[in-house]
C-alpha positions as a Python dict, from the first residue, in 0.01 Angstrom:
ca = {
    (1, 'X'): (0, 0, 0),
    (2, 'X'): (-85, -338, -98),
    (3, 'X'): (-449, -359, -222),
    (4, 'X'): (-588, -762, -347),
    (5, 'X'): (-862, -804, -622),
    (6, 'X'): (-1044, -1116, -683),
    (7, 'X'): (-1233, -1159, -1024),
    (8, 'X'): (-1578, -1235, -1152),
    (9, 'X'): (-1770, -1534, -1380),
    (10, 'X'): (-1574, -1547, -1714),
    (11, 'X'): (-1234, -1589, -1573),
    (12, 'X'): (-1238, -1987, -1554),
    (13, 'X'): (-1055, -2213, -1740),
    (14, 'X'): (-996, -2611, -1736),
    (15, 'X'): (-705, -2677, -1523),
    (16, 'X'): (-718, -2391, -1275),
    (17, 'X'): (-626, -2499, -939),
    (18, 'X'): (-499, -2848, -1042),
    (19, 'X'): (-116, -2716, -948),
    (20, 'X'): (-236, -2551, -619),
    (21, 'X'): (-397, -2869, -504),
    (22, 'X'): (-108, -3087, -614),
    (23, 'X'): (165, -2906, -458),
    (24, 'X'): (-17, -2749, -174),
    (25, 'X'): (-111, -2951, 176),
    (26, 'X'): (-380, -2646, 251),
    (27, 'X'): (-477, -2651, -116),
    (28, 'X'): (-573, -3015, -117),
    (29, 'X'): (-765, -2951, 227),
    (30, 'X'): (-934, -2665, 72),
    (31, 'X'): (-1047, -2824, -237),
    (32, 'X'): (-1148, -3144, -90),
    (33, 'X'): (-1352, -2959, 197),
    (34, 'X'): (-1529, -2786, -115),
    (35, 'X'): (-1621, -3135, -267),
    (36, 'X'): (-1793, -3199, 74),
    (37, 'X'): (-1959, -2854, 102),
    (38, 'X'): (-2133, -2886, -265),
    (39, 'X'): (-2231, -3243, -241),
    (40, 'X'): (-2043, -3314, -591),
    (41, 'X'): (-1645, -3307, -701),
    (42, 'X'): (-1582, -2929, -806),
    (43, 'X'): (-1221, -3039, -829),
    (44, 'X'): (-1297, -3324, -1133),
    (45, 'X'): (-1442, -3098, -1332),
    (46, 'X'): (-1241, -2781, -1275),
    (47, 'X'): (-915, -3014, -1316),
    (48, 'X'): (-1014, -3206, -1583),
    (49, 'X'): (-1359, -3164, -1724),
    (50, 'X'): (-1428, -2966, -2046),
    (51, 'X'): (-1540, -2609, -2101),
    (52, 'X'): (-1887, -2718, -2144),
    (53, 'X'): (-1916, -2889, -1778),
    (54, 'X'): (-1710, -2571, -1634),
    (55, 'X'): (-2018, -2340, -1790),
    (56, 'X'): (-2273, -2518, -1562),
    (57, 'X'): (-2417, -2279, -1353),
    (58, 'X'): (-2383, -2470, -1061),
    (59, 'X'): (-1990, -2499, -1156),
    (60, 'X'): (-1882, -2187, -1271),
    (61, 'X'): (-1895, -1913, -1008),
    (62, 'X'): (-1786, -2178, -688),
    (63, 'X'): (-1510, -2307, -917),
    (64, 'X'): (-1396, -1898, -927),
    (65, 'X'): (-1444, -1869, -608),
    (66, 'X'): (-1241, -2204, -502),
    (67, 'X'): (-945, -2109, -742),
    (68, 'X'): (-947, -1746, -582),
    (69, 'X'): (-965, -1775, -220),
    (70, 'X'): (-752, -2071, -221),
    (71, 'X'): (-479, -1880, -403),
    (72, 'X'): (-494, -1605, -141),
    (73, 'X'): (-470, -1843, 159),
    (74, 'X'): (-191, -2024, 19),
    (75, 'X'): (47, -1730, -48),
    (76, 'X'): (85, -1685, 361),
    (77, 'X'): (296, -1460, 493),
    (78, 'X'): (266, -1278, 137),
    (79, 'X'): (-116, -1190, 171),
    (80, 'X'): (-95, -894, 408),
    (81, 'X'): (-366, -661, 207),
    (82, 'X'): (-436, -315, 289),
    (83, 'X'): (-741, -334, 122),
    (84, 'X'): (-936, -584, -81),
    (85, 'X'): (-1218, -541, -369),
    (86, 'X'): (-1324, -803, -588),
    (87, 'X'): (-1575, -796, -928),
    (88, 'X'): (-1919, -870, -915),
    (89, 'X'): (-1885, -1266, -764),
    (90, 'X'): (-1509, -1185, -702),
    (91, 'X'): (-1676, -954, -329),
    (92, 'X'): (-1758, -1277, -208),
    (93, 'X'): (-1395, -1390, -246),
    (94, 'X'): (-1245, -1053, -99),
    (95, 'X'): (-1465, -1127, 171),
    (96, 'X'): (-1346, -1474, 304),
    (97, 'X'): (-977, -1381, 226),
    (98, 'X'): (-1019, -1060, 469),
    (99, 'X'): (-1195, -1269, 695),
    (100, 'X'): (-1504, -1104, 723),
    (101, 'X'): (-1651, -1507, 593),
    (102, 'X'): (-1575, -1817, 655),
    (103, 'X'): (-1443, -2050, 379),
    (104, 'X'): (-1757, -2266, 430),
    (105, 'X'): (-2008, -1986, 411),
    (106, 'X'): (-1857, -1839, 160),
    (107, 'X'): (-1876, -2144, -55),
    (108, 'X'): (-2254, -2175, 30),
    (109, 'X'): (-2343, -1818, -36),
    (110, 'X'): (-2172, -1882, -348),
    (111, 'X'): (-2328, -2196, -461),
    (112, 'X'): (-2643, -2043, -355),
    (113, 'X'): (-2639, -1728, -583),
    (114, 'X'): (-2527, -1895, -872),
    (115, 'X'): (-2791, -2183, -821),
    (116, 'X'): (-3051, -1837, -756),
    (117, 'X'): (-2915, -1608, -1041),
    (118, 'X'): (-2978, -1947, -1282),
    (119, 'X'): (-3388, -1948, -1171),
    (120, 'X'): (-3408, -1576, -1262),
    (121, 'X'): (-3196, -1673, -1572),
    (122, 'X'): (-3478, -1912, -1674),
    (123, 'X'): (-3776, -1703, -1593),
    (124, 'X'): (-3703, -1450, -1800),
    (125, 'X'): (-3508, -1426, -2168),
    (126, 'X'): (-3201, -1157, -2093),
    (127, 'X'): (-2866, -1064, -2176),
    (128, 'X'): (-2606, -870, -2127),
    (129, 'X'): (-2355, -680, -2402),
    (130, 'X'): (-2032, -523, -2394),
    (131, 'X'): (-2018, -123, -2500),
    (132, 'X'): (-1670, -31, -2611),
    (133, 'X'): (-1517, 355, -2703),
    (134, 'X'): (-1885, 550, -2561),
    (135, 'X'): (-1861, 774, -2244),
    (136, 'X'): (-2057, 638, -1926),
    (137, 'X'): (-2317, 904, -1942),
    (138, 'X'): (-2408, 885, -2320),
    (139, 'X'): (-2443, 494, -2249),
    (140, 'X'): (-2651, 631, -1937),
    (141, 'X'): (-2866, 814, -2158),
    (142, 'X'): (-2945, 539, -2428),
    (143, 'X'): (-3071, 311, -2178),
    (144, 'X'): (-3289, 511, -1988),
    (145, 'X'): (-3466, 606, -2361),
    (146, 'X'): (-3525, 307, -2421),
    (147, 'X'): (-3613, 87, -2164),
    (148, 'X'): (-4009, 77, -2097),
    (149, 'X'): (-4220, -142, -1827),
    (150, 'X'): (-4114, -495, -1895),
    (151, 'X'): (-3846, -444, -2120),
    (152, 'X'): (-3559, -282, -1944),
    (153, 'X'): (-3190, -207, -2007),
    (154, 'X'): (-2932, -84, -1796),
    (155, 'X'): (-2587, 2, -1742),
    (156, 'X'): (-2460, -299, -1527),
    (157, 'X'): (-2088, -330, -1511),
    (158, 'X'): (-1846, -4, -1480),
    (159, 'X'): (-1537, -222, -1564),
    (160, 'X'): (-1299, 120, -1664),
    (161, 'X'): (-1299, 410, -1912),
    (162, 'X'): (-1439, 300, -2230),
    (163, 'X'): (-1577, -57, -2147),
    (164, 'X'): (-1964, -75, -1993),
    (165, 'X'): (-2186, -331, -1979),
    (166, 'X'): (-2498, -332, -2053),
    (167, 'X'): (-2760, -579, -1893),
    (168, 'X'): (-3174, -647, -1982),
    (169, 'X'): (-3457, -804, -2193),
    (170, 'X'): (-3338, -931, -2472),
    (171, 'X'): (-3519, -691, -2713),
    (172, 'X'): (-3416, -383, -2492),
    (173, 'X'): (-3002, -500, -2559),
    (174, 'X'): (-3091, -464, -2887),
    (175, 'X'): (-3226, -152, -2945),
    (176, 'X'): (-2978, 20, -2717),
    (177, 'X'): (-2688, -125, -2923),
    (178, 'X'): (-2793, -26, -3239),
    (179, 'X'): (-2879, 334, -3072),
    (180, 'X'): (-2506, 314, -2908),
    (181, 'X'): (-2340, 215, -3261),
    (182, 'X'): (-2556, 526, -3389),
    (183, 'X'): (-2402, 756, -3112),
    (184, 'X'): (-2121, 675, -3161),
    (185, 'X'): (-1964, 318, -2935),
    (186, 'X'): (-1624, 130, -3155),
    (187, 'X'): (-1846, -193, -3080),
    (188, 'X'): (-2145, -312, -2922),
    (189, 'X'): (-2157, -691, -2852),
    (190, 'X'): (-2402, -905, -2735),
    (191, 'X'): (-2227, -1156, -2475),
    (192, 'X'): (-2259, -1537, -2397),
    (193, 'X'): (-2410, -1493, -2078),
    (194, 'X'): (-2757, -1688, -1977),
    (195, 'X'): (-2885, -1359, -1857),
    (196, 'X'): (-2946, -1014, -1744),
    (197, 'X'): (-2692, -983, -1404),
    (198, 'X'): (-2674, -668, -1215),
    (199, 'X'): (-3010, -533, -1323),
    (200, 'X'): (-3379, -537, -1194),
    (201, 'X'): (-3456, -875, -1384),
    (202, 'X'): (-3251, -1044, -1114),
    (203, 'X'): (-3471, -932, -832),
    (204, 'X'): (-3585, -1298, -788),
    (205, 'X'): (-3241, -1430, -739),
    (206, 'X'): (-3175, -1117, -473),
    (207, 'X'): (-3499, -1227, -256),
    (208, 'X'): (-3329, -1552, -221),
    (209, 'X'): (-3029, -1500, -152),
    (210, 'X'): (-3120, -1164, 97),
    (211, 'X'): (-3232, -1513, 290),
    (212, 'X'): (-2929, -1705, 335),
    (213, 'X'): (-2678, -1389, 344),
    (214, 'X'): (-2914, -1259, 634),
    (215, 'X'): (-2877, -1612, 809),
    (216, 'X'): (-2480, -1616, 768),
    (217, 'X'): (-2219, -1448, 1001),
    (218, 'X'): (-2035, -1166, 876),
    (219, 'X'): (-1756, -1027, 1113),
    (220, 'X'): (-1534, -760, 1078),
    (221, 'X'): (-1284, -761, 790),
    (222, 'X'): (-891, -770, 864),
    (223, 'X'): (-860, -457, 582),
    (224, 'X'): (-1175, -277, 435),
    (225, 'X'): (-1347, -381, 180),
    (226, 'X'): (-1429, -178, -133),
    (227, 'X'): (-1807, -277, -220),
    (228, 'X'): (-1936, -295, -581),
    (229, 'X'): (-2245, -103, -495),
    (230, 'X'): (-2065, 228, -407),
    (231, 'X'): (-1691, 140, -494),
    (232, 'X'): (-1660, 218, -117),
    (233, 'X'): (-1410, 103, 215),
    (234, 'X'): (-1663, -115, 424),
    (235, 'X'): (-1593, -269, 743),
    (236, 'X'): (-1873, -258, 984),
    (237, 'X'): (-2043, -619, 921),
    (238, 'X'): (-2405, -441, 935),
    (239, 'X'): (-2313, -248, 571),
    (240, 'X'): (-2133, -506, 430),
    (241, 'X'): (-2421, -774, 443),
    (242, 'X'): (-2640, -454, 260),
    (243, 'X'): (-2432, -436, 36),
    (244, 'X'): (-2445, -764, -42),
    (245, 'X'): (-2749, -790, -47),
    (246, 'X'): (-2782, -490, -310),
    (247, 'X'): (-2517, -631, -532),
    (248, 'X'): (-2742, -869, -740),
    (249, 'X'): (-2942, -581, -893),
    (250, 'X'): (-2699, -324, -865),
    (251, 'X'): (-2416, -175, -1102),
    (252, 'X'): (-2088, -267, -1044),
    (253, 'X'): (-1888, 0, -1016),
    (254, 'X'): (-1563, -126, -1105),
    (255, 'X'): (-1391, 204, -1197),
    (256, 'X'): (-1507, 405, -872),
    (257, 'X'): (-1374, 84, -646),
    (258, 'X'): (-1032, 136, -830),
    (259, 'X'): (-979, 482, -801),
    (260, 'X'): (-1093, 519, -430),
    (261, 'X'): (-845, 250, -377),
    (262, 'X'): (-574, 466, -528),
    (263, 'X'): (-668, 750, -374),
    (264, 'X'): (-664, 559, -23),
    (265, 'X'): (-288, 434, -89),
    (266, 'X'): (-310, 155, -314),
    (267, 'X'): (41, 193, -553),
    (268, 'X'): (51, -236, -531),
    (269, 'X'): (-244, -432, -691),
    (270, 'X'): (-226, -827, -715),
    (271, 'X'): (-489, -1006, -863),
    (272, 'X'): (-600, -1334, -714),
    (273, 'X'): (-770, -1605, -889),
    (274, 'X'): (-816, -1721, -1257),
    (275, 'X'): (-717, -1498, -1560),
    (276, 'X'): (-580, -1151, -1564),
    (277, 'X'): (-899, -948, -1669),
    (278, 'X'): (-896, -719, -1349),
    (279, 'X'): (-503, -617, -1431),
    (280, 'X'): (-588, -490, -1747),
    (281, 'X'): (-896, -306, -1628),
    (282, 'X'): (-700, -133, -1361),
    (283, 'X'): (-439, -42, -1626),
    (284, 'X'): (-689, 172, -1795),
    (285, 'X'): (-812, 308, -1492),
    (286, 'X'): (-504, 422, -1396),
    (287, 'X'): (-167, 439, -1624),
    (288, 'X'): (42, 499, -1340),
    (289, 'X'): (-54, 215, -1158),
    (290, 'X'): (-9, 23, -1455),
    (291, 'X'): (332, 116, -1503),
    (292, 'X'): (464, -19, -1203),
    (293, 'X'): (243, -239, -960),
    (294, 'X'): (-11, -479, -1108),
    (295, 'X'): (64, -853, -1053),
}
């Protein structure tokens, strides 16, 4: 069974999309429709702007979502998924290429978290690090010791076996790395990232954008969709917008979304948008899948 994954922030890179809207009528509609939408041109900047201009906030995670979506709706007759996940800001791309949103909400919703998640960002210092070679519940542990009221760490990302991430305060990353280099974890690292995403610190950003997802349509999907929130098959329009809603302060649970996807039939995964991080992820979630159907 086929199964489609779309990726999160991170994956972009100057020059994605610039073939697809050269050599692709639907493409070009796409794109330029999304230079309308945001009020700005996307497509300069993803095209032929510099890595600093694709960091903006207000660039990155549309210009993911633009690259991804677009690439599923141009393959045609070739995107026939049995099921569809994607990371983090990667659901909202899953979602519009199953159908369950429009390309134009999507795009909004999208411009609309990122422009949210930046105001929590702002309002309070955070982080988010990368915990290498430590099992889950160890990591689990660590966090829960040492987060305290107002200074909070937690496990945010579930990417596959041996790769967390961690996401809080500033101060509370730092404790729990040293602790987690102490226990035991090959590396700790403090990312680039303006803040603390998929923990409580982004409550702010999840108020707003409860608002518009609880204003937008969301109809059934074509194929279910595997949710970050429980790594489970959603189709009923009801869960998927609490889901959504969820997802800001919620873990991503990468690794569960895989393996129920495997377990449901999925021997075929192509990944759809910038980069290639999701294929190696799902290659250490599952060797056998790895051997023989990642694209």
């Amino acid at each position: 069974m086929k199964a489609f994954v779309f990726p999160g922030q991170g994956a972009q890179f100057v020059g994605m999309g610039k073939d697809l809207y050269e050599n692709n009528p639907l493409a070009k509609e796409l794109f330029d429709k999304a230079n309308e939408i945001l009020g700005y041109s996307i497509t300069d900047i993803m095209f032929n702007g510099t890595d600093e201009e694709l960091k903006q906030t207000k660039v990155t995670q549309p210009a993911v979502f633009l690259h991804s979506v677009i690439s599923a709706l141009c393959m045609g007759d070739a995107f026939q998924p049995s099921m569809v996940a994607g990371h983090s800001l990667g659901e909202f791309s899953a979602l519009v290429a199953a159908g369950a949103l429009s390309f134009e909400d999507g795009l909004k919703l999208v411009y609309a978290r990122a422009m949210a998640m930046q105001k929590a960002c702002e309002a309070a210092p955070s982080t988010m690090a990368a915990i290498v070679g430590l099992a889950d519940d160890k990591i689990e542990e660590i966090c829960a010791e040492v987060s305290k009221p107002g200074c909070v760490v937690v496990p945010a990302n579930y990417n596959c076996p041996g790769q967390l991430v961690i996401s809080g305060n500033i101060e509370a990353i730092n404790e729990a790395c040293e602790k987690l280099k102490a226990a035991g974890a090959k590396r700790a690292l403090p990312l680039k990232v303006g803040g603390a995403f998929h923990s409580p610190l982004m409550q702010p950003a999840k108020d707003e954008l409860e608002a518009a997802i609880e204003k937008t349509e969301i109809h059934a999907p074509k194929c279910p969709v595997y949710q970050n929130v429980d790594g489970k098959p959603h189709t009923d329009p009801t869960d998927i917008k609490k889901n959504l809603i969820a997802q800001l302060t919620s873990s991503v649970r990468w690794t569960e979304c895989v393996k129920n996807m495997i377990a449901d039939g999925a021997d075929d995964f192509t990944e759809c948008g910038p980069g290639k991080a999701l294929q190696g992820m799902i290659g250490r979630i599952d060797k056998t899948v790895a051997a023989h159907g990642i694209q």
